[in-house]
C-alpha positions as CSV (number, residue, x, y, z in Angstrom):
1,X,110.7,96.5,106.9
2,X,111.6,99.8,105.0
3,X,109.6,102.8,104.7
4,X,109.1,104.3,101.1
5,X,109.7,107.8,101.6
6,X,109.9,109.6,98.7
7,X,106.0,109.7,98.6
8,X,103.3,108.7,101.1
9,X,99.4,108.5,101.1
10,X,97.1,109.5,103.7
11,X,96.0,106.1,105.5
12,X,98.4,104.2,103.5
13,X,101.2,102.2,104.4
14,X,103.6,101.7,101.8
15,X,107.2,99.8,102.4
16,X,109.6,97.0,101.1
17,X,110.1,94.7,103.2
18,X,114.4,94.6,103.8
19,X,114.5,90.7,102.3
20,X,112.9,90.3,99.5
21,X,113.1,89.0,96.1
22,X,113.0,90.7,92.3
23,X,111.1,91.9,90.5
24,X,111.3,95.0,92.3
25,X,108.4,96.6,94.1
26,X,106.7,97.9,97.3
27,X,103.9,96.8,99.2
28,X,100.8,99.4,100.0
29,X,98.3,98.5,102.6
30,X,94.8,100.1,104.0
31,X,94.7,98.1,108.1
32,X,92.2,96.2,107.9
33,X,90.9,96.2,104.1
34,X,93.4,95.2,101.9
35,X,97.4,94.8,101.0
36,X,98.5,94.9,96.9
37,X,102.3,94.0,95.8
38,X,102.7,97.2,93.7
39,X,105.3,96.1,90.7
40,X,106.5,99.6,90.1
41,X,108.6,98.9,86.8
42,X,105.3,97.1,85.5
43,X,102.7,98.7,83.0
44,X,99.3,99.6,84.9
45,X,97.7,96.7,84.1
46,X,100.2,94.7,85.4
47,X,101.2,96.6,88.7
48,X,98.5,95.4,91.2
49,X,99.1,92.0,92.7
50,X,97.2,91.4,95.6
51,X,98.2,89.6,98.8
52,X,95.1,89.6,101.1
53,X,91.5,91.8,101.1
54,X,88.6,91.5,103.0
55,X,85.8,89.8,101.6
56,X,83.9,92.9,101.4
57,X,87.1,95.4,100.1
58,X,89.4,95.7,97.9
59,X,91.5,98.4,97.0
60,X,89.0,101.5,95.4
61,X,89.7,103.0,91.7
62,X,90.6,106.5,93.6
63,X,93.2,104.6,95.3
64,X,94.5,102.8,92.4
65,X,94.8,105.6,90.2
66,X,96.4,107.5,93.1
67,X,98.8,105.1,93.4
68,X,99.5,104.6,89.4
69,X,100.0,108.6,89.6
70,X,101.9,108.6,92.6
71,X,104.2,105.6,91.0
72,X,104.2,107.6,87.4
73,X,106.0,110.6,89.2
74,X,108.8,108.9,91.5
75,X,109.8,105.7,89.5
76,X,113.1,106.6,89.5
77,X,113.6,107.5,93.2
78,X,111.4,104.1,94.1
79,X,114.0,102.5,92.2
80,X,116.9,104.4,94.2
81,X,114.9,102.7,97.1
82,X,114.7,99.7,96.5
83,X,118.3,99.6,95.4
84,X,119.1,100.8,98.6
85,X,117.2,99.6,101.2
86,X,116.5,95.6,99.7
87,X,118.9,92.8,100.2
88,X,117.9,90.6,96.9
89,X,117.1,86.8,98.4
C-alpha cells in the first residue's frame, strides 16, 4: 500500500494500493465509516465508487466536495503517483 502524498485530509486515509488494476485511482477511507474508490481522471459524477460504509454513514457532501477540490488541484501529480508507485495487474 502506497501513501498519496501530494495532498492529505485530516482523518482521512488516502492511498493506492502497489497492485492494482486501471483505470487509475486512489482509495480514501474514514476508520470505521466508510471507504470510496476515487477515479481521479473521471468527471465528478463519476468519481465516487464505494467499497464498504456502515449502514448508518456514508461519505458526507463536505467530504466529497473536499475531495473533488482536493482532486481538481493535484490531478496531474496523482497521476505522477500512480504512475510511479502502481504495478498495473
Amino acid at each position: 500500500m502506497a501513501k498519496i502524498t501530494c495532498f492529505s485530509i485530516p482523518g482521512m486515509q488516502l492511498w493506492f494500493f502497489s497492485n492494482d488494476h486501471e483505470p487509475p485511482h486512489f482509495h480514501a477511507k474514514r476508520s470505521g465509516e466508510w471507504e470510496y474508490k476515487v477515479n481521479f481522471l473521471e468527471s465528478s459524477s463519476k468519481m465516487f465508487e464505494l467499497v464498504w460504509s456502515t449502514k448508518k454513514s456514508q461519505m458526507s457532501k463536505t467530504d466529497r466536495e473536499l475531495l473533488q477540490e482536493m482532486v481538481g488541484k493535484n490531478q496531474i501529480e496523482i497521476l505522477r503517483e500512480w504512475e510511479q508507485k502502481v504495478i498495473v495487474s
